[in-house]
Gaussian input, Z-matrix of N, CA and C with variables (Angstrom, degrees):
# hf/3-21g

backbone

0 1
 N
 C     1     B1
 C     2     B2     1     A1
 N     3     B3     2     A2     1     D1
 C     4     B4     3     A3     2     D2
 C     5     B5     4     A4     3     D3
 N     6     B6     5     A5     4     D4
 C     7     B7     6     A6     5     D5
 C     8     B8     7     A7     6     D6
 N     9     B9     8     A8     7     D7
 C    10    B10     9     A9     8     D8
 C    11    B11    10    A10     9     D9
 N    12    B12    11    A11    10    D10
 C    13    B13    12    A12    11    D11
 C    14    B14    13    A13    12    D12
 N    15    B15    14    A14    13    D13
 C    16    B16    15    A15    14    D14
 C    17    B17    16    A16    15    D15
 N    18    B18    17    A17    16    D16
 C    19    B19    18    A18    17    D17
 C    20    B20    19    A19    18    D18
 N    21    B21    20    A20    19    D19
 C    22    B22    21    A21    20    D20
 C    23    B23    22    A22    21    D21
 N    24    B24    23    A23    22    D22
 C    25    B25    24    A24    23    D23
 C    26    B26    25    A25    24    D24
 N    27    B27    26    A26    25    D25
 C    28    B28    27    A27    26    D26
 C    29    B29    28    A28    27    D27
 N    30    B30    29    A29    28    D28
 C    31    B31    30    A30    29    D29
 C    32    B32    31    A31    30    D30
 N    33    B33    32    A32    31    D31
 C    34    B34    33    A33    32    D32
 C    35    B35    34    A34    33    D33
 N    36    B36    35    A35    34    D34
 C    37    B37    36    A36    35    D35
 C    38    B38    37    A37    36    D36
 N    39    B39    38    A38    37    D37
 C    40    B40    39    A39    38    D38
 C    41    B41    40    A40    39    D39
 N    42    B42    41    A41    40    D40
 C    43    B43    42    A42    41    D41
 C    44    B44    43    A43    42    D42
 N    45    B45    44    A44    43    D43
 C    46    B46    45    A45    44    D44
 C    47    B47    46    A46    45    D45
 N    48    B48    47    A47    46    D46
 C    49    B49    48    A48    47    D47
 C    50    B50    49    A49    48    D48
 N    51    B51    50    A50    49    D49
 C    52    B52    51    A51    50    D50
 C    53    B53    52    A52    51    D51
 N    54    B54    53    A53    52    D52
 C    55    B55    54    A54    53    D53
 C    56    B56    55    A55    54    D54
 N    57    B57    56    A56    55    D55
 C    58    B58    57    A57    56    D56
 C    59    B59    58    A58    57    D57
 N    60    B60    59    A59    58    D58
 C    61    B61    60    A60    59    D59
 C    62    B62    61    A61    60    D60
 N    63    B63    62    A62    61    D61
 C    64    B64    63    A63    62    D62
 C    65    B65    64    A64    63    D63
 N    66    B66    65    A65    64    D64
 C    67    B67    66    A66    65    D65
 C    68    B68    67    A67    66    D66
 N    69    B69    68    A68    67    D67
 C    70    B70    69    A69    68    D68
 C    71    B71    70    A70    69    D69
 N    72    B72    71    A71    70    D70
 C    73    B73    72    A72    71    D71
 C    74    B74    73    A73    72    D72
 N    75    B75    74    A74    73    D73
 C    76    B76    75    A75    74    D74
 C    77    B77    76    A76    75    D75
 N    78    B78    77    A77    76    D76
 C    79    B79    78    A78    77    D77
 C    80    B80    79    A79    78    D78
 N    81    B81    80    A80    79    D79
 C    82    B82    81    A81    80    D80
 C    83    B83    82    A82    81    D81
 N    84    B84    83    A83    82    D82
 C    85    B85    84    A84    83    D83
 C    86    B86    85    A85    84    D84
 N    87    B87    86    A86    85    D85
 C    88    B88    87    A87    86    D86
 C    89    B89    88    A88    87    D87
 N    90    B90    89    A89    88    D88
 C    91    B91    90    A90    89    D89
 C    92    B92    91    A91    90    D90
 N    93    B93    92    A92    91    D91
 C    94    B94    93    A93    92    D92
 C    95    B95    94    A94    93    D93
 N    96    B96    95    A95    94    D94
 C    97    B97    96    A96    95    D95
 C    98    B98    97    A97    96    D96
 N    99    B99    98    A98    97    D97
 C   100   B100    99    A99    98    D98
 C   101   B101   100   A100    99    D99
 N   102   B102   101   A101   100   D100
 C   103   B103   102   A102   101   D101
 C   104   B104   103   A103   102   D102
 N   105   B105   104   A104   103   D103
 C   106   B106   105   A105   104   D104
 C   107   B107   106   A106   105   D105
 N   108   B108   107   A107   106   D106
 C   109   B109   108   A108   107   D107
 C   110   B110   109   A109   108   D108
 N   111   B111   110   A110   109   D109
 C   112   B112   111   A111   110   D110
 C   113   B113   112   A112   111   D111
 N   114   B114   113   A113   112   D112
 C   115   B115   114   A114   113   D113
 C   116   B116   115   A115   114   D114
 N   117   B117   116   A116   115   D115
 C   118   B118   117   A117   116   D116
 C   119   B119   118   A118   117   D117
 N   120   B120   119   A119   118   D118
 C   121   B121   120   A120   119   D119
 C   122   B122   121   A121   120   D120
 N   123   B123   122   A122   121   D121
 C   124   B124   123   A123   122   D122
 C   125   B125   124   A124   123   D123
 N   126   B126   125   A125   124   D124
 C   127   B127   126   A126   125   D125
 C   128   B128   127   A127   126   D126
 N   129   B129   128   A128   127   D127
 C   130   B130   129   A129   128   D128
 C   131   B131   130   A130   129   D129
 N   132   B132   131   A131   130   D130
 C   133   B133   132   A132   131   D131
 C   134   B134   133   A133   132   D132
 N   135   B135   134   A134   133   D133
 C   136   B136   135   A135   134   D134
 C   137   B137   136   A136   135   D135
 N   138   B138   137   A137   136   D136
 C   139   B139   138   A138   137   D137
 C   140   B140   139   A139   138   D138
 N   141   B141   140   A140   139   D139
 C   142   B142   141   A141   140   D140
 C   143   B143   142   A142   141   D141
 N   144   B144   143   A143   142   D142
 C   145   B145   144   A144   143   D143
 C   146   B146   145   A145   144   D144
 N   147   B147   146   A146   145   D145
 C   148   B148   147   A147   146   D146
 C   149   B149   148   A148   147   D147
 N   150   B150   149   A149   148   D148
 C   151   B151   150   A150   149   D149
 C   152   B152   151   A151   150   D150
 N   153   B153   152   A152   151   D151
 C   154   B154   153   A153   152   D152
 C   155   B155   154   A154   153   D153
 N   156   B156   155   A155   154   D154
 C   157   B157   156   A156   155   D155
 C   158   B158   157   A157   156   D156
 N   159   B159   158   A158   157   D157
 C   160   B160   159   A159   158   D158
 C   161   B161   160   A160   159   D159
 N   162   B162   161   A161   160   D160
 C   163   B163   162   A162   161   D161
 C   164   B164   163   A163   162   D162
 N   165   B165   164   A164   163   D163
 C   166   B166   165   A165   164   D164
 C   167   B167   166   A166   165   D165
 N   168   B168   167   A167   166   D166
 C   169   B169   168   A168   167   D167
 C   170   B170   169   A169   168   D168
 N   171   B171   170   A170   169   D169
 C   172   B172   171   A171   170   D170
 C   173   B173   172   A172   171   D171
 N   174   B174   173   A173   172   D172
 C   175   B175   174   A174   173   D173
 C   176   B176   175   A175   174   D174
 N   177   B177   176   A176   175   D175
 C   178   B178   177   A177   176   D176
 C   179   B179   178   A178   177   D177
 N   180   B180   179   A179   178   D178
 C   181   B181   180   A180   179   D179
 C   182   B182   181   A181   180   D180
 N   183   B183   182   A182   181   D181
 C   184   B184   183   A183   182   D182
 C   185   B185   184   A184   183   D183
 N   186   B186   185   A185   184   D184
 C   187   B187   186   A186   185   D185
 C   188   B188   187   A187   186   D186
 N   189   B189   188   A188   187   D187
 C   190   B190   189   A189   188   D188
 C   191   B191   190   A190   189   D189
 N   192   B192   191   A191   190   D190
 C   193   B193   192   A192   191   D191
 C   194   B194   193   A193   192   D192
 N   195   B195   194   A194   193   D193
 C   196   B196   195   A195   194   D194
 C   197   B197   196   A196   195   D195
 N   198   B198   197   A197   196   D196
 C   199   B199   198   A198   197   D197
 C   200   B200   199   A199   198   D198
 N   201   B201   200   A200   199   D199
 C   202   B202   201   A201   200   D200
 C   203   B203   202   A202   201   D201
 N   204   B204   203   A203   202   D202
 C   205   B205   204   A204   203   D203
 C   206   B206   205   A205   204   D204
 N   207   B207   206   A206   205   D205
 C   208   B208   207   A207   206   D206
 C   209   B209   208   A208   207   D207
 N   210   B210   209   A209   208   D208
 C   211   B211   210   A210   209   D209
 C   212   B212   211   A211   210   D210
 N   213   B213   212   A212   211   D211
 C   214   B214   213   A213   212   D212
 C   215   B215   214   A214   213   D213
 N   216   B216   215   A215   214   D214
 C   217   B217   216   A216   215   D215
 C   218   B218   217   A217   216   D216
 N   219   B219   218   A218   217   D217
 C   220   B220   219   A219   218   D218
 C   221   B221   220   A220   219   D219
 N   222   B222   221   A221   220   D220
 C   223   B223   222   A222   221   D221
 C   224   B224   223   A223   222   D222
 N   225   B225   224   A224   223   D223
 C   226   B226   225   A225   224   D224
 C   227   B227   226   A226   225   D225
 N   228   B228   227   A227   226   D226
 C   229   B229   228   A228   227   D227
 C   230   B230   229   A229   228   D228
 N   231   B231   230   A230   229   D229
 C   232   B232   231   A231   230   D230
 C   233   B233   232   A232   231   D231
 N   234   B234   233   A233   232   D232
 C   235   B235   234   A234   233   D233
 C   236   B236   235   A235   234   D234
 N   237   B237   236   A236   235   D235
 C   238   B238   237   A237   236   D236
 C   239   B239   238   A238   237   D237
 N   240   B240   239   A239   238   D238
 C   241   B241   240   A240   239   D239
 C   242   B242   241   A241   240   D240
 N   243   B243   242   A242   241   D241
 C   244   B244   243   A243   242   D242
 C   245   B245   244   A244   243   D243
 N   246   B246   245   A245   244   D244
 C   247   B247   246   A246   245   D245
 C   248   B248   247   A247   246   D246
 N   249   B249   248   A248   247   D247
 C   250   B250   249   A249   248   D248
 C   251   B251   250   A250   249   D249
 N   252   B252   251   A251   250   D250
 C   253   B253   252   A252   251   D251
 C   254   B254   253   A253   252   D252

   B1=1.4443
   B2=1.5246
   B3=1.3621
   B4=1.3348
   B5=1.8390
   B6=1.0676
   B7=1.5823
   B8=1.7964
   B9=1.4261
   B10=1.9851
   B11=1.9992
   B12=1.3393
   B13=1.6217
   B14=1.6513
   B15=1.5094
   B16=1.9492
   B17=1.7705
   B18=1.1332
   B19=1.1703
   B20=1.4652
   B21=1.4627
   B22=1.2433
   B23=1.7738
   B24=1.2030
   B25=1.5871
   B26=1.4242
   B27=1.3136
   B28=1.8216
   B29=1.6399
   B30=1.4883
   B31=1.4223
   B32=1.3080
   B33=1.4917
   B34=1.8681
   B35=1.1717
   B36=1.5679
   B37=1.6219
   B38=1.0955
   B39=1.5637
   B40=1.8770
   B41=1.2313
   B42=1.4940
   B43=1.6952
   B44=1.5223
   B45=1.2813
   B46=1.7454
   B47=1.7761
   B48=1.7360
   B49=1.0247
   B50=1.9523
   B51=1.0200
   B52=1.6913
   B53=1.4614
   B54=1.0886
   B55=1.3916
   B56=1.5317
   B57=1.7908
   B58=1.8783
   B59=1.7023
   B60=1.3478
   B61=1.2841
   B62=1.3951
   B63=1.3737
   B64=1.3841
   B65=1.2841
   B66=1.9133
   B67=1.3563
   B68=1.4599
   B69=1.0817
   B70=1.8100
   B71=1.2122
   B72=1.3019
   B73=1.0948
   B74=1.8157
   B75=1.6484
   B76=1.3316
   B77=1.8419
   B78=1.1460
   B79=1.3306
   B80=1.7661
   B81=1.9351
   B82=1.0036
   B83=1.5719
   B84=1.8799
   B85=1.6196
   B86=1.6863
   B87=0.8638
   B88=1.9558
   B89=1.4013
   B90=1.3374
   B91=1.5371
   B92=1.5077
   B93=1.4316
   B94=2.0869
   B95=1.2660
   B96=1.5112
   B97=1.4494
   B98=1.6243
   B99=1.3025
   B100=1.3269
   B101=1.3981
   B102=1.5096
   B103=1.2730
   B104=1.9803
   B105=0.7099
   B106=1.6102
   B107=1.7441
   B108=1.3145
   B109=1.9243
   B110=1.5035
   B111=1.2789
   B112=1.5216
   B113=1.6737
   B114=1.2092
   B115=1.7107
   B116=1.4167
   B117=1.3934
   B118=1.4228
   B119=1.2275
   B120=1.2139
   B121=1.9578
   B122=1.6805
   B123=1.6855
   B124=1.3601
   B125=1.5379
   B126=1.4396
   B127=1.7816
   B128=1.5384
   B129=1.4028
   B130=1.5790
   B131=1.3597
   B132=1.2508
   B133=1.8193
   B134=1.1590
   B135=1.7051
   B136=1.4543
   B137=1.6949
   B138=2.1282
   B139=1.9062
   B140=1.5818
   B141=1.8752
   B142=1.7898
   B143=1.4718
   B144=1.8501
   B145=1.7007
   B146=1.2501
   B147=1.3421
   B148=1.9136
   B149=1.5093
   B150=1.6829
   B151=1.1698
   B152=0.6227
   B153=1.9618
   B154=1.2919
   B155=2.1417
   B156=1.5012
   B157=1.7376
   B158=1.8179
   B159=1.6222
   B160=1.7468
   B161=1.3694
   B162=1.2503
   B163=1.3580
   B164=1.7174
   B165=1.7266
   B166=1.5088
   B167=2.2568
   B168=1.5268
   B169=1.1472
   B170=1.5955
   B171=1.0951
   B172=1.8248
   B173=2.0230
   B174=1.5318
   B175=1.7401
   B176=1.8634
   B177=1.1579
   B178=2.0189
   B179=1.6724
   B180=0.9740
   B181=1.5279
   B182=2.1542
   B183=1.3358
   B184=1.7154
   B185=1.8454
   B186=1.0298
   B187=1.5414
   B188=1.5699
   B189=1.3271
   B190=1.7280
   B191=1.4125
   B192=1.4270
   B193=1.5808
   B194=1.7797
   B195=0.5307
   B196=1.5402
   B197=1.7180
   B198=1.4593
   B199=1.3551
   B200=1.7869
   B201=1.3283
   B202=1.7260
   B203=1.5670
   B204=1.1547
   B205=1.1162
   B206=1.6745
   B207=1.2449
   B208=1.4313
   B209=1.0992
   B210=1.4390
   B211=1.3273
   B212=1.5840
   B213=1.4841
   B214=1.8070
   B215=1.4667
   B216=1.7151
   B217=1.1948
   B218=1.5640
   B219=1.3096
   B220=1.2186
   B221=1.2144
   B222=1.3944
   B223=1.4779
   B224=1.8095
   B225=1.0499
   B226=1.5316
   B227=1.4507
   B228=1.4865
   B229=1.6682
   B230=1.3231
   B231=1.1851
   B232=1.4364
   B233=1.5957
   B234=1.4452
   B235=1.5985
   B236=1.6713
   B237=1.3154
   B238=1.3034
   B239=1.5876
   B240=1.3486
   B241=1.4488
   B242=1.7253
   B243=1.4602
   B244=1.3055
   B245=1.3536
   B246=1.3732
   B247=1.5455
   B248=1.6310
   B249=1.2271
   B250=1.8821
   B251=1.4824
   B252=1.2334
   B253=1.6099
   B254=1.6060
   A1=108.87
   A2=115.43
   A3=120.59
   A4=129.37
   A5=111.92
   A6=103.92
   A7=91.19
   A8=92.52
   A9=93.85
   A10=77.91
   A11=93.17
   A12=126.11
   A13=95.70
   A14=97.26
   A15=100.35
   A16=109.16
   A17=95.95
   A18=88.56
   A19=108.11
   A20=138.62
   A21=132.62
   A22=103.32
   A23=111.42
   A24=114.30
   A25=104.34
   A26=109.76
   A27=112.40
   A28=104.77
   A29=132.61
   A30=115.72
   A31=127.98
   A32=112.59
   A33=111.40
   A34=132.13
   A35=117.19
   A36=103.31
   A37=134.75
   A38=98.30
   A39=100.64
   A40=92.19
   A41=125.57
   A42=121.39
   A43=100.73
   A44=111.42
   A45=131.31
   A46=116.36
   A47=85.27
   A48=127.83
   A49=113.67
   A50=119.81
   A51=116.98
   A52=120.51
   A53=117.83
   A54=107.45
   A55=132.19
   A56=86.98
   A57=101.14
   A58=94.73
   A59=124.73
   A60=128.76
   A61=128.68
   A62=120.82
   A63=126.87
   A64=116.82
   A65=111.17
   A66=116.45
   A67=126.49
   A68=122.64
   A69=133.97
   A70=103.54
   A71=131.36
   A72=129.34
   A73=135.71
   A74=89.28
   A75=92.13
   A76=101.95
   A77=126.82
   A78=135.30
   A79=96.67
   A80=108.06
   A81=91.43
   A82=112.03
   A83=103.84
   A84=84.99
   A85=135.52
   A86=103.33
   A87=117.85
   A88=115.29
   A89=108.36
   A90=132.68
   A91=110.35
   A92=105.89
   A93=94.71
   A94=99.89
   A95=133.10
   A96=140.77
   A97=100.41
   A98=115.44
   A99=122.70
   A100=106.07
   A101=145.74
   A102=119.91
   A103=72.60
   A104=139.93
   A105=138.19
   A106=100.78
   A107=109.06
   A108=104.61
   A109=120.70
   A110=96.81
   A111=91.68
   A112=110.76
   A113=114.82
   A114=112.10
   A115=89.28
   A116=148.38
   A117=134.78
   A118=103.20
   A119=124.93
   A120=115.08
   A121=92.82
   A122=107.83
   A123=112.72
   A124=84.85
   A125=100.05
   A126=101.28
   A127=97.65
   A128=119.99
   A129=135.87
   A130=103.73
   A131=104.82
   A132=121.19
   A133=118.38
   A134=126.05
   A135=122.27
   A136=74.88
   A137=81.06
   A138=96.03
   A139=150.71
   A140=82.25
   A141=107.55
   A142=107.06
   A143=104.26
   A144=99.71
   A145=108.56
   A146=108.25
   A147=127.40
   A148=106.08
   A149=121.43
   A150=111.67
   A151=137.70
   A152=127.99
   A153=127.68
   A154=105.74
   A155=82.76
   A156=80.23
   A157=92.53
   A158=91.31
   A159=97.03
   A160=78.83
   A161=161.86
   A162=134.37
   A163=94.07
   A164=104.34
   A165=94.14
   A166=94.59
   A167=95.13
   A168=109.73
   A169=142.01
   A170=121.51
   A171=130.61
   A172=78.46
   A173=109.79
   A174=114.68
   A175=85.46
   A176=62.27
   A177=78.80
   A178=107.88
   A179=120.25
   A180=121.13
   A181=92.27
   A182=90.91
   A183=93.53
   A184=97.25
   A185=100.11
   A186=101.46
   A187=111.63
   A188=122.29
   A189=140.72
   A190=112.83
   A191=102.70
   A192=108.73
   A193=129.12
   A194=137.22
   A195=131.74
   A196=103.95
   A197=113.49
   A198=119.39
   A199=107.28
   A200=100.58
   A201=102.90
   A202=107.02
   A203=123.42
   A204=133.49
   A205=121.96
   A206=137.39
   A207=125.30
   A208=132.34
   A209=131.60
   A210=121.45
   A211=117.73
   A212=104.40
   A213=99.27
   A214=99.64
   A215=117.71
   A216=106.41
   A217=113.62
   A218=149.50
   A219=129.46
   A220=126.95
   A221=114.51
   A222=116.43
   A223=116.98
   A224=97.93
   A225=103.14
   A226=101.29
   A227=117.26
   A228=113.30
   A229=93.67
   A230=128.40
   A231=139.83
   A232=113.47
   A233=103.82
   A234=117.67
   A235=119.85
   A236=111.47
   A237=134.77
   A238=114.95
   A239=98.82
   A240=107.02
   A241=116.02
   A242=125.36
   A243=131.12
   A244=110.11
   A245=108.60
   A246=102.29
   A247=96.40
   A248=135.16
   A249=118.53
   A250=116.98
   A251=111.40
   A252=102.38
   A253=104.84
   D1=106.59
   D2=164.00
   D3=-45.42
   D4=127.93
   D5=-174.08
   D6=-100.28
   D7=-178.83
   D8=177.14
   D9=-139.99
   D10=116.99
   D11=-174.94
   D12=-102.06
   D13=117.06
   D14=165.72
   D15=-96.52
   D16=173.32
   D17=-166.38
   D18=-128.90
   D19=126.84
   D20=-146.53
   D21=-79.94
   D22=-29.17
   D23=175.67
   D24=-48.03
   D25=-65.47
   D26=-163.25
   D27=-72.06
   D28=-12.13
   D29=158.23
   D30=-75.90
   D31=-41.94
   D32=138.22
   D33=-26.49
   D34=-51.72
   D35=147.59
   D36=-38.90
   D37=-70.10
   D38=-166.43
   D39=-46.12
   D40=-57.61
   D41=-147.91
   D42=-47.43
   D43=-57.31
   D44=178.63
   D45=-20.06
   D46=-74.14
   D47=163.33
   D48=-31.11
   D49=-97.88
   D50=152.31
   D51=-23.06
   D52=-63.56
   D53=178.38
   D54=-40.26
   D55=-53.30
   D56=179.64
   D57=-60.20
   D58=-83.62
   D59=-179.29
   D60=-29.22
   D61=-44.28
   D62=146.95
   D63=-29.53
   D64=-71.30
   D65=176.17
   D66=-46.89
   D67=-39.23
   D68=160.79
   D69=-52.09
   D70=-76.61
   D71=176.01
   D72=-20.69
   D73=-45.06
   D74=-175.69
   D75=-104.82
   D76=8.98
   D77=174.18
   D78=-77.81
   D79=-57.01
   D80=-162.36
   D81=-75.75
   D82=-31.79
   D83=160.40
   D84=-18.73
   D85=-68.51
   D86=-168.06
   D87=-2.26
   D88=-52.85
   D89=-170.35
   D90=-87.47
   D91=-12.95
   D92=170.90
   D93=-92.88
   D94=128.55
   D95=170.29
   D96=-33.21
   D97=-91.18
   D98=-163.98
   D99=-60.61
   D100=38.05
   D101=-176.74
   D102=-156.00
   D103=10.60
   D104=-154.35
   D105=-93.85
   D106=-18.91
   D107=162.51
   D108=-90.53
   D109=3.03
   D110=157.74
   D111=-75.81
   D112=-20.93
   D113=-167.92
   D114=-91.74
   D115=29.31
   D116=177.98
   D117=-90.53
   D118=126.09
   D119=172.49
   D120=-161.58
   D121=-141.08
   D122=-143.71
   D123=-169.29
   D124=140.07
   D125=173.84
   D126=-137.77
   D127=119.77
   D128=173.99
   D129=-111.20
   D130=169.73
   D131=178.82
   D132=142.79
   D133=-149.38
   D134=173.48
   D135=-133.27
   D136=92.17
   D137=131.73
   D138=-22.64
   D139=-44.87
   D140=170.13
   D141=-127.46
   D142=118.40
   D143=-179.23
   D144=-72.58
   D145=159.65
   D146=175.10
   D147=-87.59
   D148=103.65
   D149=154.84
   D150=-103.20
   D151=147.12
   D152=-172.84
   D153=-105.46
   D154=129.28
   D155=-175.58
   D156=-123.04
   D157=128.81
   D158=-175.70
   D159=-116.38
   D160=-3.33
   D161=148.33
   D162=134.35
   D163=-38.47
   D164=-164.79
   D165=-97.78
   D166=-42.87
   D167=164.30
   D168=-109.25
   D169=125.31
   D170=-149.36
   D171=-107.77
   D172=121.98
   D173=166.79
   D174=-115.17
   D175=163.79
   D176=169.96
   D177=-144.26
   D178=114.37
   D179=-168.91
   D180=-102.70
   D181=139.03
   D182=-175.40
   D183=-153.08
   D184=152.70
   D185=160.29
   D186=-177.55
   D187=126.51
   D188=171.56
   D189=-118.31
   D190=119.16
   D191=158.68
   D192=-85.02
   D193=152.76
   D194=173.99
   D195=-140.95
   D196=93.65
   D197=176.32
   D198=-100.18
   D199=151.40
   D200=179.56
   D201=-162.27
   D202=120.79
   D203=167.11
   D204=0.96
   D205=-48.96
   D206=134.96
   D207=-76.20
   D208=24.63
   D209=138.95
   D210=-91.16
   D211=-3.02
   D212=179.49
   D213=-93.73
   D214=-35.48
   D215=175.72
   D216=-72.10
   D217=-5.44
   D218=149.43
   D219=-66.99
   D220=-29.58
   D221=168.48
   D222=-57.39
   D223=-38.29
   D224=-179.99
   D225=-67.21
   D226=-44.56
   D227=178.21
   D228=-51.92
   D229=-90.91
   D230=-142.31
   D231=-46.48
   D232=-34.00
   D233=165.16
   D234=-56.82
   D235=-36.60
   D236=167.57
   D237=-53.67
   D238=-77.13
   D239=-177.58
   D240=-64.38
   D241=-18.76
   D242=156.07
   D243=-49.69
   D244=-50.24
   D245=-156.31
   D246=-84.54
   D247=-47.34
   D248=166.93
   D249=-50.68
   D250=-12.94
   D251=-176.25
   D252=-91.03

């Protein structure tokens, strides 16, 4: 009996996948009146990156999220369409 095996890489996509597109989505929203709460969200992270300087090599550790209401609803798409596929 054949099973149907998902595969955790390609739901990392979709999720990926939705998010970025979501995020466009609701960027370009902003500017249509009636569609402009899709651009409502929240951006966390380190504002200011942490660098490490060992003298020979300078890292810079940084990271910002920018979440908004159509980027969660693409995630929910993309979660969707994972799970029928």
């Amino acid at each position: 009996m054949a099973t149907k095996e998902k595969n955790v890489w390609i739901l990392l996509l979709f999720i990926l996948s939705g998010l970025v597109i979501g995020g466009l989505l609701g960027e370009f929203a902003k500017d249509i009146s009636f569609l402009s709460w899709l651009s409502y969200g929240q951006s966390f992270g380190l504002s200011n990156p942490i660098e490490l300087d060992l003298s020979v090599v300078k890292i810079t550790f940084g990271l910002m999220v920018n979440i908004n209401i159509a980027s969660i609803v693409g995630l929910l798409i993309a979660i969707f369409v994972y799970r029928k596929i």
